[in-house]
C-alpha positions in Angstrom: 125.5 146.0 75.9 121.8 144.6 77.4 121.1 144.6 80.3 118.2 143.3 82.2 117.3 145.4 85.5 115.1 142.8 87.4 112.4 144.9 89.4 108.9 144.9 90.6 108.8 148.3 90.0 109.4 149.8 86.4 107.7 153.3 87.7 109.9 153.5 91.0 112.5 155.9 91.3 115.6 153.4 91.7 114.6 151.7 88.6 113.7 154.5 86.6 117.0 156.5 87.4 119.3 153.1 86.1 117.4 152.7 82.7 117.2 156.2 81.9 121.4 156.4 82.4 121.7 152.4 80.9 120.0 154.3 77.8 122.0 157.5 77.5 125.4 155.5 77.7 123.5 154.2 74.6 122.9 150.4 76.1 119.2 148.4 75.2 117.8 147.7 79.1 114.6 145.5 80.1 113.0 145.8 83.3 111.6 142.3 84.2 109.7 141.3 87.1 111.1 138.2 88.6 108.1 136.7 90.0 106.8 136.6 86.2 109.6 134.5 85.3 110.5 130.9 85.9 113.0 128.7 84.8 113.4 125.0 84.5 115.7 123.4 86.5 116.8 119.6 84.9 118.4 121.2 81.6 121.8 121.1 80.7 121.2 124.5 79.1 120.2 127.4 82.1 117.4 129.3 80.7 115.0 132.2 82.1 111.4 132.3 80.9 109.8 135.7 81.3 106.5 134.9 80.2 106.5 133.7 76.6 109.8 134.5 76.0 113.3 132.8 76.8 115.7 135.4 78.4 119.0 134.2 77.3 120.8 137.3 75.5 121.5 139.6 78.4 125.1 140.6 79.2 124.7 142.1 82.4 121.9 141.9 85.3 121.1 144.7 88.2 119.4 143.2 90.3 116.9 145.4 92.5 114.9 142.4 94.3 112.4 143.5 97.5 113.0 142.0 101.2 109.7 140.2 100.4 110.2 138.4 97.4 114.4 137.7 98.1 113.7 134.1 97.9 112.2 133.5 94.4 114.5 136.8 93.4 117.4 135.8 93.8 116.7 132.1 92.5 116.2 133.8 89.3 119.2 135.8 90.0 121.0 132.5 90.2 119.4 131.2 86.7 120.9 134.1 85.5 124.2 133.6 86.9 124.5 129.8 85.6 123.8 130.9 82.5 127.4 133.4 82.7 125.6 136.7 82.9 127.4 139.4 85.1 125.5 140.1 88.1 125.9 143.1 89.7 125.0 142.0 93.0 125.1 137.8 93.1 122.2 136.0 94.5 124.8 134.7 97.5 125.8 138.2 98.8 122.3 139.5 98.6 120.7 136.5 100.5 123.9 136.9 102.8 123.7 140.6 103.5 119.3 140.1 104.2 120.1 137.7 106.8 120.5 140.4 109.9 121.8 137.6 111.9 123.9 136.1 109.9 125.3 139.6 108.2 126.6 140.7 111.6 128.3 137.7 112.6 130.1 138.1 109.3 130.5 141.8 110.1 132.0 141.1 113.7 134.5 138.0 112.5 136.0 140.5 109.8 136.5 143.0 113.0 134.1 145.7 112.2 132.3 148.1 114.3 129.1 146.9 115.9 126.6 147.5 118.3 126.8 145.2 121.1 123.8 142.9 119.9 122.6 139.7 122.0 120.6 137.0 120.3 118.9 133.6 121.8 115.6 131.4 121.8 114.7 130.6 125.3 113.1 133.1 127.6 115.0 132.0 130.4 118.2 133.7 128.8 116.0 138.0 128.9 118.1 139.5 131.6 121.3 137.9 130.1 120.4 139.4 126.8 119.7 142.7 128.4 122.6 142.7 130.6 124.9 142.2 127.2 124.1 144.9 125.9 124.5 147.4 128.3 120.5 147.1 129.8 118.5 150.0 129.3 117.8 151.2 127.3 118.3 149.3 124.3 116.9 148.7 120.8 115.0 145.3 120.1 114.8 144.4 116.7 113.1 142.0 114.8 115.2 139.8 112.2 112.5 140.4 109.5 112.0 144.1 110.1 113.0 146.8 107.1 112.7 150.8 106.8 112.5 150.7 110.7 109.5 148.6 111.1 109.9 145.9 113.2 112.5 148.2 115.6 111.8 149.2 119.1 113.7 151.4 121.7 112.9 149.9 125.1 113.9 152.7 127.7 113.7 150.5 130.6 114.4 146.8 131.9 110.6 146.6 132.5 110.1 147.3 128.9 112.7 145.6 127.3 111.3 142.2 129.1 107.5 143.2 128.0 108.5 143.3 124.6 110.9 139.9 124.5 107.9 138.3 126.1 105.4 139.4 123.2 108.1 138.5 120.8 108.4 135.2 122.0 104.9 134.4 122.2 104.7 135.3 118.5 107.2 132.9 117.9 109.1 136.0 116.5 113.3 136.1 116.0 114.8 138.7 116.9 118.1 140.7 118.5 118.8 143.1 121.3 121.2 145.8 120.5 123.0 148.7 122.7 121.4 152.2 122.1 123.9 154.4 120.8 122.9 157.7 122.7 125.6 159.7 121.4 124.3 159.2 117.7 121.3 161.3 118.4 118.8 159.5 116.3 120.8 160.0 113.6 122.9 157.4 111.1 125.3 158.1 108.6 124.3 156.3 105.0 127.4 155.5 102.6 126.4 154.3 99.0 129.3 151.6 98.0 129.7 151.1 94.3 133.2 148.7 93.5 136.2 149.6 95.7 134.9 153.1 96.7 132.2 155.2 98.4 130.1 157.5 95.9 128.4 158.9 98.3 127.2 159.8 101.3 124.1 161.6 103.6 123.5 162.1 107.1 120.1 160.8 108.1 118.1 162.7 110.8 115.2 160.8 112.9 112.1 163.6 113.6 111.9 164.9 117.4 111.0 162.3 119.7 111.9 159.1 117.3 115.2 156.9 117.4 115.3 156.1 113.7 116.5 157.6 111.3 114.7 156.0 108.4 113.7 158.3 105.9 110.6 156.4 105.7 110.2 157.2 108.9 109.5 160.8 108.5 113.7 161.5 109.1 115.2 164.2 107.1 118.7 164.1 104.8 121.3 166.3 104.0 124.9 165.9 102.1 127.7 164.9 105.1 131.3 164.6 104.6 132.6 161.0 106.3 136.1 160.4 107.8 138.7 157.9 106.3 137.4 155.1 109.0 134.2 155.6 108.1 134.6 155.3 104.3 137.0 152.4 105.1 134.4 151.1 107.4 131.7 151.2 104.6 134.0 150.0 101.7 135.0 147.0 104.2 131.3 146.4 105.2 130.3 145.7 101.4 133.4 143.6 100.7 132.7 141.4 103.2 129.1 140.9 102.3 130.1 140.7 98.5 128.4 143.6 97.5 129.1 145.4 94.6 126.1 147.8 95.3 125.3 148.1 98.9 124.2 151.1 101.4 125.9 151.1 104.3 124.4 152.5 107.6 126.5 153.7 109.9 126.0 155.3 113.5 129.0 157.8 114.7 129.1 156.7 118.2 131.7 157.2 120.9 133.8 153.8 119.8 134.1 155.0 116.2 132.2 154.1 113.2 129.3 151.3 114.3 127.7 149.4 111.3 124.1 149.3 111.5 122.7 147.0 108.4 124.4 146.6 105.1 121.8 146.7 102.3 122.3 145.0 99.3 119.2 147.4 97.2 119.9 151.0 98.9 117.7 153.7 96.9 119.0 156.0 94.9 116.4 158.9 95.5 117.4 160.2 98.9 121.5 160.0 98.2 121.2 161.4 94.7 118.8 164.4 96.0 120.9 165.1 99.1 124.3 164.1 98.2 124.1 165.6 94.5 125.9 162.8 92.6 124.6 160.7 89.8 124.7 157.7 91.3 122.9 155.9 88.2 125.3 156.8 85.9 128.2 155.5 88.2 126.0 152.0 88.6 126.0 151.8 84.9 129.7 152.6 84.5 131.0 149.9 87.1 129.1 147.2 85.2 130.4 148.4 82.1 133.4 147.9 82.8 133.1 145.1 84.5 131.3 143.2 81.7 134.2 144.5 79.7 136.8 142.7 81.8 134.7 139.5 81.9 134.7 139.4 78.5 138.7 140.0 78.6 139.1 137.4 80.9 136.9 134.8 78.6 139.5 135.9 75.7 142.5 135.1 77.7 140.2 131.8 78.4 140.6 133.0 82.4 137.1 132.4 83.1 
């Protein structure tokens, strides 16, 4: 099998870990930078160009595509799936799942646990948006934000309103969410690969700070989830269309509450922490789904 991993970053972890278990299971695998390639729309035949050459062999793609580039990303992830190649993640669910808004009004129509989040545009509507969730305090977050940037806890009214105000001005979107005391600054993250969850590590925020990001300076160990929560996080990624997805969840007093589904979670932290090969299960999924794609196109099902 070939597969083509497309990543800005052949020397990060992530990447690294995927081709180095693509290639023991004995499989040819490319990294390719997707902002190097480009691909000509009017054609009756769907190609990829990755420089000089015409990308048009592959039988599988993972695609590990950065917040900042999902645009052109997963357009090329889309070349890719016109032209019948399994995706591992489709450009739809990940654009779907990077939308914050948009992910947890899917989230909340399929009945999942959420934070009590408000969202609006005029400044009139503040205290409403406060009041929604509960007051103070409460987290304000910015629709763009990742790794915790972009996150704020407002302990007070006065607070909350000072930073919707500079948001505003900025022209900014963003939501106000409860703050879920009871989680301690501390989220649970469950890796999702198929039907199941690999996976799983408790994230700690460092004294003083909210997040639990371990970007953030938080701390990880292994943690053993409950059956809601694994059905939680196995519900979360279905519903975004994930295949691969890390879901985030905070243990609060209501049950399992979904924090952000994402559709490139990294494989350092949960394969440190939680001890599992989480590469080799990656590559063993698409295997066999390639293999029943390939069944299906036999039995001239698809």
């Amino acid at each position: 099998m070939k597969i083509c991993i497309l990543s800005r970053g052949p020397k990060l972890y992530s990447t690294m870990r995927i081709v180095e278990e693509a290639q023991k299971a004995g499989h040819e695998v490319d990294v390719v930078d997707p902002l190097k390639c480009w691909v000509n729309i009017a054609t009756k035949r769907p190609r990829v160009h990755y420089k000089d050459t015409v990308l048009d062999d592959y039988d599988a793609v993972i695609p590990r595509i950065g917040n900042s580039v999902t645009f052109y990303g997963t357009a090329i992830l889309r070349q890719f799936e016109m032209m019948g190649v399994f995706a591992a993640n489709t450009s739809v669910a990940i654009s779907r799942s990077r939308d914050k808004l948009r992910s947890l009004q899917i989230l909340a129509k399929k009945g999942l646990g959420l934070p009590v989040t408000g969202f609006a545009h005029s400044t009139k509507m503040t205290n409403n948006l406060i009041d929604a969730v509960g007051g103070a305090p409460c987290v304000i977050k910015m629709l763009q934000g990742t790794q915790g940037k972009g996150v704020v806890l407002a302990d007070n009214v006065k607070a909350a309103e000072s930073v919707i105000d500079l948001l505003r001005g900025l022209n900014a979107h963003f939501l106000v969410q409860e703050f879920i005391e009871e989680a301690k600054g501390a989220d649970i993250r469950c890796f999702v690969v198929g039907d199941k969850v690999i996976a799983s590590m408790k994230r700690q925020g460092k004294e003083g700070e909210f997040r639990s990001n371990l970007h953030q300076g938080g701390t990880a160990e292994k943690v053993k989830i409950s059956k809601e929560e694994r059905r939680t996080a196995v519900e979360a990624a279905k519903a975004m269309g994930l295949n691969i997805a890390g879901v985030d969840i905070l243990r609060s007093n209501n049950g399992p509450s979904i924090m952000e589904v994402n559709s490139s979670p990294g494989l350092e932290g949960i394969e440190k922490n939680a001890e599992i090969n989480v590469g080799k299960l990656i590559i063993e999924f698409v295997e066999k789904a390639v293999k029943e794609k390939r069944s299906n196109r036999t039995r001239g099902e698809g």
